[in-house]
Each structure stands twice: as C-alpha cells, then as structure tokens.
N, C-alpha and C positions, 0 to 999 in steps of 0.2 A: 423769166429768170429761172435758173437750172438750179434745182433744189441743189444745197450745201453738199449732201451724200454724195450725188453723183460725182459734183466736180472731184472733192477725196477721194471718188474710187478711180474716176477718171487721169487723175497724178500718179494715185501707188499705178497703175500696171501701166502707163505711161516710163512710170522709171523702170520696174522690170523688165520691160522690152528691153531695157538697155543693159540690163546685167545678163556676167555670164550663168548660160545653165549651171554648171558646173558650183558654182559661187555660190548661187538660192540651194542645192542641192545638199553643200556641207552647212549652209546656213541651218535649214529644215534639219539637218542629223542632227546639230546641236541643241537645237530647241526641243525635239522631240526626248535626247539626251536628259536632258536638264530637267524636262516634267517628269519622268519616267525616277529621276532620282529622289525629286521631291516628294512624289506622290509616296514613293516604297522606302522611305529612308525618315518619313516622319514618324513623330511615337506613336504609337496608340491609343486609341482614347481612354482616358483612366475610367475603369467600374468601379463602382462603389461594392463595395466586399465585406458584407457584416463577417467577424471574426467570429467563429461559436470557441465558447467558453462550456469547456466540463467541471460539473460542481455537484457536492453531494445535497440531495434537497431531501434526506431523511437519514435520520443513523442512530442506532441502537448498541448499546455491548449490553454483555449476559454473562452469569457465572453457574455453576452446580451449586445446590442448595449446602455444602458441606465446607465450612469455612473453618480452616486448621491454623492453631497459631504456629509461629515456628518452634515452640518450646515441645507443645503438642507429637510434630513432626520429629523433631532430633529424639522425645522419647522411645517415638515407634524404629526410626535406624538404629540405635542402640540395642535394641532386642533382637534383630534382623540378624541370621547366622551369619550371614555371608559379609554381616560389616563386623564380625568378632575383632579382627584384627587392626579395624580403624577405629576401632573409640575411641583413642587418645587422642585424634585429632578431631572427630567430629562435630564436638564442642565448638570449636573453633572454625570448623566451615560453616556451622551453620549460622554461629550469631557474628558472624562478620559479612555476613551477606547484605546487612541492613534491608530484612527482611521480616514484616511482623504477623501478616497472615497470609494465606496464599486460600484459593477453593480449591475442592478435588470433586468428583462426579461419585466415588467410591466412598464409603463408611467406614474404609479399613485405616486410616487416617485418624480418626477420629476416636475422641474419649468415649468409653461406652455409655455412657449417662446424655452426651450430647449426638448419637445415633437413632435413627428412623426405626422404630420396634419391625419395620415392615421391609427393610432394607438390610441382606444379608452381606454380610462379608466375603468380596470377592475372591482372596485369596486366601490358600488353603492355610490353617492354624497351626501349620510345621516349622514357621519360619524360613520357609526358604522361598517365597513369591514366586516358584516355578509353574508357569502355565504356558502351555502352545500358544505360540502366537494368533493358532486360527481362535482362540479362544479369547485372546484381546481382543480382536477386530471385531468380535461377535458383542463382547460388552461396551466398544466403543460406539457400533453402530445404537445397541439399546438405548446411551444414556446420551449419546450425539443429538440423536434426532426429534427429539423433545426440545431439548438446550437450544437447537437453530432454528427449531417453527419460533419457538419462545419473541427470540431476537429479533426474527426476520419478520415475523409481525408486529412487531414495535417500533420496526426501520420506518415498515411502509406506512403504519399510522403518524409517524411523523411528518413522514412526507408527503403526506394527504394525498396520493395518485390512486385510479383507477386502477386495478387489480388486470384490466385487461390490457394494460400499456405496459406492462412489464413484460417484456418480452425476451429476455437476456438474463441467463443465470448465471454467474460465477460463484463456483466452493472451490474453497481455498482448503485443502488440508495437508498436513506432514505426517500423523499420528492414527491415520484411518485410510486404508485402501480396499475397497468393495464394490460390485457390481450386481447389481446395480446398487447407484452410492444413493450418497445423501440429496443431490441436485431430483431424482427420481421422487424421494418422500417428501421434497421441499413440493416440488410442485403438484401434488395431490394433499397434502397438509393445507399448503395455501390456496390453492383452490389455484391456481396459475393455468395460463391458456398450453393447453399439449404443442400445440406447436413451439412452445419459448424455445430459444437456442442456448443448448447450455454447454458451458466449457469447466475442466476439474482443473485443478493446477496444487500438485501436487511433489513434496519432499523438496520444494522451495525452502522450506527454513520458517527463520524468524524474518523472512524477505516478503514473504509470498503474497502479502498484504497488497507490497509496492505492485507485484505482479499481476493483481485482481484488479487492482484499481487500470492499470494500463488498458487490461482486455476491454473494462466496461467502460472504459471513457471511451476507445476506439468505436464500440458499439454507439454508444449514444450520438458519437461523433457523427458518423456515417446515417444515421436512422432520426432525421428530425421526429422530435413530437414523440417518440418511443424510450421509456425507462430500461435502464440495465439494477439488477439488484446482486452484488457481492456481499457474500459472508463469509467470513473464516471460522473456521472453529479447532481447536486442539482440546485433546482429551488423554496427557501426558501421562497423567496418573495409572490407566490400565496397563503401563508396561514398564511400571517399575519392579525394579529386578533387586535392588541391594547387592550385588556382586561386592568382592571384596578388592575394589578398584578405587583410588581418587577421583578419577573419572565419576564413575558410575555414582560416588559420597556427595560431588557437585551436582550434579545433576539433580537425584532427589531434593538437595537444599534448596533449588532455584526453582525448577518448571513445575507451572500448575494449568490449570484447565477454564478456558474460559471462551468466549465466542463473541464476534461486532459484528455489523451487516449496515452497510450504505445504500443509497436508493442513490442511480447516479442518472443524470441527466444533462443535455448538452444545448446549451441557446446562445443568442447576441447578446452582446453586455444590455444592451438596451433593455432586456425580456428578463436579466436576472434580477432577482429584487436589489436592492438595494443595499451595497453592505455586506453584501456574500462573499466568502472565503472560495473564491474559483480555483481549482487543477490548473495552473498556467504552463507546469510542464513535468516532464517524468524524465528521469535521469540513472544510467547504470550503469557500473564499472565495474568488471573483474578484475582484480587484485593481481599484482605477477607475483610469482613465488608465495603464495598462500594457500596452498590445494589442499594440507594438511588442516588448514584453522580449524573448519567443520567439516567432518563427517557423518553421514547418515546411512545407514544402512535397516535393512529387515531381516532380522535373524530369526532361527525358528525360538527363539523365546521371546520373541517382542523386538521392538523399533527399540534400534539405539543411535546416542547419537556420542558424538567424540568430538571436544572441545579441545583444539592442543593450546600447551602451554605459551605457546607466542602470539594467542590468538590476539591479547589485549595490545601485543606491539606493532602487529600487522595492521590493528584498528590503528592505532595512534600514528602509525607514521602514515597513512596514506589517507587519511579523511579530510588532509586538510587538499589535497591535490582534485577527491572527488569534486569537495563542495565549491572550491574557486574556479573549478571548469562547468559546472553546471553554472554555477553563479556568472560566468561569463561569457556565454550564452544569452545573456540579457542584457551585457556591460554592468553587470553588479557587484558586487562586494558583502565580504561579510559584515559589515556595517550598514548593510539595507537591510540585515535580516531582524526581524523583530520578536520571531518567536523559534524556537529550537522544538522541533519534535522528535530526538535521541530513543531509537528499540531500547526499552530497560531491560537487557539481554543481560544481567547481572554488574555488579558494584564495578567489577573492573573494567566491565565495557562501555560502563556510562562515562568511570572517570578517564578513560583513554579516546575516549570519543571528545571529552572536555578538554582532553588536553592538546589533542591531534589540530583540534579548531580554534582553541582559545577563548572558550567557552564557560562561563566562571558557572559556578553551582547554582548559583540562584535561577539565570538564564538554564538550566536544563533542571529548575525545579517539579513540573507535570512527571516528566520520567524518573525523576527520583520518588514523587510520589507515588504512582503505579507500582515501582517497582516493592514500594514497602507494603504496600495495603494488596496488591495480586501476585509478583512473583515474576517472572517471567511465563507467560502463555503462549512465547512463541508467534505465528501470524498472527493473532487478534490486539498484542499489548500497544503495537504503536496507535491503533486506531482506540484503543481506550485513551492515552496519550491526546492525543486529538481532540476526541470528546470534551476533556479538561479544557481546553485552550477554546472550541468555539464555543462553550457555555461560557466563558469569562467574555468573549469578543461579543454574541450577542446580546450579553448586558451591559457592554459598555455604549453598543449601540443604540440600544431601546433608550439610553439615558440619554442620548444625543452627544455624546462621545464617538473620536473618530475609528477607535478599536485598532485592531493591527490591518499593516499596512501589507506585509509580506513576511513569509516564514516559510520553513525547510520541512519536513519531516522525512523521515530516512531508516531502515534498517539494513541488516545483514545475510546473507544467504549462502550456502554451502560452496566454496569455491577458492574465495572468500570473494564474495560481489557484495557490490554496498549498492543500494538501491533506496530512490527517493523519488519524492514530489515535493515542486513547488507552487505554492498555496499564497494568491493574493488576492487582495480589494478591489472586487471592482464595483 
C-alpha cells in the first residue's frame, strides 16, 4: 500500500499539471502578498517598561541665626534717610503684610541687646545703607556659605545616601553672583567627589526652586543608582538700600534670607518606599503681557528687584489657565488636588493666587503660615512650604492613614512665568 503522503502529493501536482502557469503564478503573488502584510502590519510585542519616578529622599531648610520681628524691622526703616518721606505710610506696609518675624544673615536688623557682641554691623551708621555692590556679594558669599554647608548636610543626613553617589549639584541663587560660587565651597565643605556635575541657576526669582528641581530630576532621571542635591539660598538682606521709593518700602517689609536643599533621586514605583510624595511632573508658562510684573536687575549699589503694581492681577487672572492645563495633562481637575503649595511671595500674591484658583485660605494654610513666621525668601520659601505638608503626610502615614493623594506646588519668576510641580502617591 502507498503510504497516505505520497498519494496527497501525488493529486496536488496531478492537478497543477492542469492549471495555467499563469494562474499558480498570481495565485503565489498573493499569497506571498498576504504573509508580507501580516508579518509587517502586526503590533509589536508589548515590553514591560518600569516608569522611574523622581522623588526627593532627603530635605533640609535653614535660616541666619538673626530673627527680627516685624515691629523690630519698621523701627530700623523709620530711621533710614532715604524712607524720611515714607513714614506716613510705612506703618501701614508693614503690618499689613501679615508678617510677624522674618531672619536676616546681618545684626543691622536687629535690637542691640539681641546682637552677637562678635558680629559687627554691616552697614555704615550714616543712615544711608550705601555700599558697592562688589561689597554685597563679598558678605553674601561670607555668610551664604556656612548657611548651605549648614542645610546641605542635613538634606543628605536625612536621606541617609553615600556622599560618593552624589554626583549632581544644583545652586539655585538670585541675590549672590560669584566665581567661583558656592557649588565650588559646597563640594570641598562636603567633602563631594571633584568630578560632581554642577549646574548654577541664577536671577530666576522666587521661581528658581521649580527650576532646580527640573535640572535634578532630569539628572537622576537619565543616571540610575546616582543622587542629584539642590539647594537654594537667598541672602536679601545684604542689599537693602531704604531708597525713598514704595517699591523699595515693600520690599524691605517682605524679603528675608533663608536656604532648603533636596537630595533627589529617581526609581520604579516598585523601589520607592512606600507612601512617597514622587515629582510626577514639572509644568511652566510665561505669562503674555506681564514683562513688567518682576523685575530684576544688578546695579552698582546692590540687587534690586521691581514688583509692578498689577503684578497681584496678572497672578489672579492667569493661575487658573496655568494649573487646569498642567492639571490636564493627566485628565485632572482641581478637585484631585489635595494639597496647595502657593510661593508666600507676599499677602497679595497668596490672596490672588487663592482667588485666581478658587482656593479658600484654609487650603493655602502652609503658605500663609511661612509667610508669617519667615517672610518671603524668595527660591527656598516654597520648599520650606513643602517641608510643612510632607511632615504632616508622613505622619499621617506612620499612623496607617492614607495621607495625600496628589498636590500642586508652584511659584513665580521674572517674566511673569508661573512654574510648578506635581507631587503624588505612589
């Protein structure tokens, strides 16, 4: 008997013989056709793709050992030549600031019974706070570079990492420009490996926060297994002037000196502990028609800065377009949001940030508290801001509470750009 196979092979070419060439010929094109579309037309195989997640795993804020109430402060502008012709009002800028102490790095602030017998008065006793500027920068760097070892070893002991995985330095400053700066004493202070890669970012504002935090997440992002450390610091006080400006009367009432430092680091949700407030995303918009809001400039008598009068309306009408287009970027809503971290850039920009968004006082209580107990300090105040919000989330964790779910935090920067991150649970 003739094995099964053969007889089948023996019929198909039995019947080809009888078909035309021609016929087997476009038959073969379409077959060939058909695999060729299946093969290169189906999806590809899905990979599995752990997401890393940037998240801060150490953070520190710091002040100058020199804490002035505001009663204190409005005594010393009242004597100030150059405010003779604003004392009728200065009253009134300053305790409407809801403002009750602020630090300063200097003892010229200060009552002389609560001064360092060892700490002289920087500016000269003529009443006119006239110093070169090269002479600001010379005592910002003195009394800077103490103030950010201080911080930045308090970051990293928080965040228990190895001194040699820090590889990525970010200083954040607006009120100090020097070369070699602070990233230079930061990493001979700390003892940091020479090679770190360090980046300055600088006359950002009360922004530059959002800005630091962008460079070190990208850093950690791209460099598994290696930390980035950001720190800001402002030291506003060496370049006050008392001019006989509103301007210049705000300014004293509000800015003071102070400095934060994050240890940032970047993993799969899997690898962060648990309960961690992660970077999920960084968000920025410059403003149209707000060039005037902030100004900053380096004059030869010191950093000044220029707040215009419409700045609290520029906040107000356009914060709520920022936060519902970042927010929708995720398909979110301001009703996801659980926690508000508002720059305490002063009274009016907290309340026009509240009103811009819809954001009742209680929900922007952290910033209202900062802003009473330090002041405006410029890049470091929202990350003091912060600090409030994750020591309440990780005790509501430890308690086996679920803590917050997702929140904003956001500042301001010369332009008028509104800059932020958002901060969630994973």
């Amino acid at each position: 008997l003739l094995d099964y196979k053969s007889i089948l092979l023996n019929m198909v070419l039995d019947f080809l013989a009888t078909v035309n060439p021609n016929v087997l010929v476009a038959a073969a094109t379409v077959v060939i056709a058909t695999l060729i579309y299946v093969i290169f037309s189906a999806p590809p195989a899905k990979k599995t793709v752990n997401k890393i997640y940037p998240y801060m795993v150490g953070m520190a804020t710091g002040n100058p050992k020199y804490k002035v109430t505001q009663k204190e402060a409005l005594n010393i502008a009242m004597q100030a030549k150059g405010c003779a012709e604003l004392r009728n009002v200065l009253e009134r800028i300053y305790t409407n600031s809801r403002i009750s102490t602020r630090h300063m790095a200097i003892p010229d602030f200060t009552e002389p019974s609560q001064r360092d017998p060892n700490d002289e008065l920087f500016f000269p006793n003529d009443g006119t706070y006239s110093l070169p500027v090269q002479v600001r920068q010379e005592k910002y760097k003195e009394v800077a570079v103490p103030l950010v070892t201080d911080v930045c070893k308090r970051a990293i002991a928080d965040a228990g990492v190895p001194l040699h995985l820090i590889q990525k330095l970010v200083v954040v400053s607006s009120t100090g420009f020097l070369g070699p700066s602070l990233d230079c004493e930061l990493i001979k202070n700390l003892n940091l490996p020479r090679s770190t890669d360090r980046s300055l970012i600088g006359f950002m504002g009360c922004a530059a926060a959002m800005n630091g935090y962008r460079i070190a997440m990208d850093y950690a992002k791209n460099n598994p297994g290696k930390y980035a450390l950001m720190v800001c610091v402002e030291i506003s006080s060496v370049h006050t002037t008392f001019k006989n400006s509103i301007n210049d009367a705000i300014l004293h009432a509000i800015f003071a000196d102070g400095a934060a430092a994050a240890v940032i680091a970047a993993k799969p949700a899997n690898e962060i502990p648990k309960g961690t407030l992660a970077i999920l995303d960084d968000h920025g918009w410059l403003m149209e028609g707000t060039e005037d809001g902030i100004t900053l400039a380096i004059n030869d008598d010191g950093i000044s800065c220029t707040l215009s009068k419409y700045l609290p309306q520029y906040i107000s009408k356009n914060m709520g377009g920022y936060v519902d287009s970042f927010l929708g970027k995720h398909n979110l809503s301001r009703s996801d949001v659980e926690f508000w971290a508002i720059h305490p850039g002063g009274r009016r920009i907290i309340e026009e940030a509240q009103n811009g968004l819809g954001v009742t006082e209680a929900q922007a209580a952290d910033s209202w508290a900062v802003l009473d107990n330090y002041g405006n300090m410029l890049s470091p105040t929202v990350m003091f801001v912060l600090e409030r919000i994750f020591k309440r989330h990780r005790e509501a964790i430890a308690r086996g509470e679920k803590g917050y779910k997702l929140g904003l935090a956001f500042s301001f920067s010369p332009g008028v750009g509104a800059e932020g991150i958002m901060l969630g649970q994973i």
